[in-house]
N, C-alpha and C positions, 0 to 999 in steps of 0.2 A: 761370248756371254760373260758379262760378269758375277761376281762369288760376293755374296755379304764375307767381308771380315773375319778373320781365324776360322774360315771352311777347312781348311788342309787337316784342322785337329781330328774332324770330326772323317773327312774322305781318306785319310792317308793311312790308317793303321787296317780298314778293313781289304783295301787295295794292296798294300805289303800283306798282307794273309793271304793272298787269292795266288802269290806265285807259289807256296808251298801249298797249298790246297791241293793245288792244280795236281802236284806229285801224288798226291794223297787220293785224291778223287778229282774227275774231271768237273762232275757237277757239282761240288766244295767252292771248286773255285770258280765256279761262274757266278752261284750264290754271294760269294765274296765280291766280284765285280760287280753284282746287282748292286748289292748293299751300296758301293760304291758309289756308282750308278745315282743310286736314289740320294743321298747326300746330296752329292752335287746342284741333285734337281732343285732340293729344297731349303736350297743357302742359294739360289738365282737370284741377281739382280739389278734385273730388266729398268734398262731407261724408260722414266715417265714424264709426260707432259701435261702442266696443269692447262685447266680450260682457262677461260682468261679472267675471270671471278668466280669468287662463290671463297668458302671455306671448304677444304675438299678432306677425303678420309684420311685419314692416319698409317690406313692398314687398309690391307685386301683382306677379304672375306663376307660374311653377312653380318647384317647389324643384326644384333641378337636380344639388345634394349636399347630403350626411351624413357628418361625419366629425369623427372625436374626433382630440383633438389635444393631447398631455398629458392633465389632468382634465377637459376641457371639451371640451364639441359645438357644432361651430359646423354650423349648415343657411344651404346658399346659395338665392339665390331670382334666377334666369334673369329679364330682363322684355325681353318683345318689343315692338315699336315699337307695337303696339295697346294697349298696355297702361299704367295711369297710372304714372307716373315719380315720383310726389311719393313719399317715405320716409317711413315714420312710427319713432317710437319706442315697442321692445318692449314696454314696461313703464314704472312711474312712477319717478324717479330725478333728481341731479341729474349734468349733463355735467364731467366732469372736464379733461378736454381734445378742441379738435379740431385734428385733426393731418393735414395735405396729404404724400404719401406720391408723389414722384416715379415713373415707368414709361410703359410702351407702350403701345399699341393693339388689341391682336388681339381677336377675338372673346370674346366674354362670354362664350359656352358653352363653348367652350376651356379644359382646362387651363392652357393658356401664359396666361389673363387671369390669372393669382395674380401676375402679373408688371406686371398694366397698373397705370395711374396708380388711384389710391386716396385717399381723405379716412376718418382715422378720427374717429367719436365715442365719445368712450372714456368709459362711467359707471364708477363704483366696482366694479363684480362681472362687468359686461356689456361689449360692443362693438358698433357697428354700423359695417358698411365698405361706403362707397359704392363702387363700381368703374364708370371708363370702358371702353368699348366700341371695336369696330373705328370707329364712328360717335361716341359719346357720349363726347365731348372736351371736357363740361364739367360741370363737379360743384357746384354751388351750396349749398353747406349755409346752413343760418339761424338756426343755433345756435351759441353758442361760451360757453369752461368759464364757468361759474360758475350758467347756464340749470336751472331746475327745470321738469321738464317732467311730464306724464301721459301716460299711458299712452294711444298713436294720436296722442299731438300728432306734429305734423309737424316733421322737424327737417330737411330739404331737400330737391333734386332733382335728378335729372339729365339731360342732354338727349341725348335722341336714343338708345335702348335700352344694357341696358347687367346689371347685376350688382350685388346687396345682400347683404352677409353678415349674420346676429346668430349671435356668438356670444354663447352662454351662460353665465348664472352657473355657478358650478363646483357647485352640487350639485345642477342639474339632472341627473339620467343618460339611459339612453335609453327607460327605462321609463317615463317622464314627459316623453317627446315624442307630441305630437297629430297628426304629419303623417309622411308615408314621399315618397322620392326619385318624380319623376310629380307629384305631389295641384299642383293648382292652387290657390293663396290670394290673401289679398287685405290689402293693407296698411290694418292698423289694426281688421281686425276675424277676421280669422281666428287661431283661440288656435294654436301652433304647440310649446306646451308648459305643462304645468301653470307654475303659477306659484313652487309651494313643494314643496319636496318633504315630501308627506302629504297635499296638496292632492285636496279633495274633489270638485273638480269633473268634472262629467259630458260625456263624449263620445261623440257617438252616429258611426258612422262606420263 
């Protein structure tokens, strides 16, 4: 299995406590393993496969909004702490800038997160906006402007749940969205929109 990027920070110091624990109390340090444990699970990340068009998610988890904004749709996508954290990118493109966007804390599923700390990756026509959480106070992107990237490469992560925006090209509409507010997806291989508009491809849903 592979680790998003600087896991060790997070699995190494609770994993060194579990051998003195262990001294201390047996069940100290199994807690300590768990804890362990549980990092690991939620820095995973799992090889994806895009379908062969569409614009696909960003992020695992559920979209949580829809909503136009001027000419373009941006769909947010909610990820709970079960869920992998690594981002991918919509579509193939090169990054034009990434840009760290000062803010808060509050909850991800919250309204008031439009307010938290944010990193954007900004392509030519597209955006993806990582967003911190009540928890997820750190945003690792692994890309910066000049990057060509394909479609499901991975362009960062973030730790500890949190909030992924794509917005869309502007001639996406909503006729040529694959997904409704609820649908569970999965970053890098669920289409989340045609790719073009005229685009032939097939949804069964």
């Amino acid at each position: 299995m592979r680790f998003a990027s600087g896991f060790w920070w997070y699995a190494l110091p609770p994993l060194l406590l579990a051998f003195p624990a262990f001294i201390v109390s047996p069940t100290l340090g199994v807690l300590f393993v768990a804890a362990a444990g549980a990092t690991l699970f939620f820095f995973r990340d799992p090889e994806r496969t895009p379908p062969f068009s569409g614009i696909v998610s960003p992020a695992d988890g559920t979209v949580s909004e829809i909503r136009t904004e001027g000419d373009r749709i941006r769909v947010c996508v909610f990820m709970n702490v079960h869920d992998v954290h690594v981002v991918r990118s919509p579509d193939d493109g090169v990054v034009e800038s990434v840009d760290h966007e000062s803010g808060g804390y509050r909850p991800a599923f919250s309204k008031e997160s439009d307010r938290n700390e944010k990193v954007h990756v900004r392509f030519p026509d597209s955006e993806v906006t990582l967003i911190a959480g009540a928890f997820a106070r750190r945003i690792h992107p692994y890309v910066e402007a000049g990057d060509e990237l394909e479609r499901g490469e991975r362009i960062g992560h973030i730790a500890f749940g949190s909030r992924v925006d794509a917005l869309l090209p502007p001639e996406i509409d909503h006729a040529d969205l694959r997904v409704e507010r609820g649908e569970k997806v999965t970053a890098g291989e669920t289409a989340i929109a045609n790719g073009d508009v005229g685009d032939d491809w097939e949804w069964e849903g």
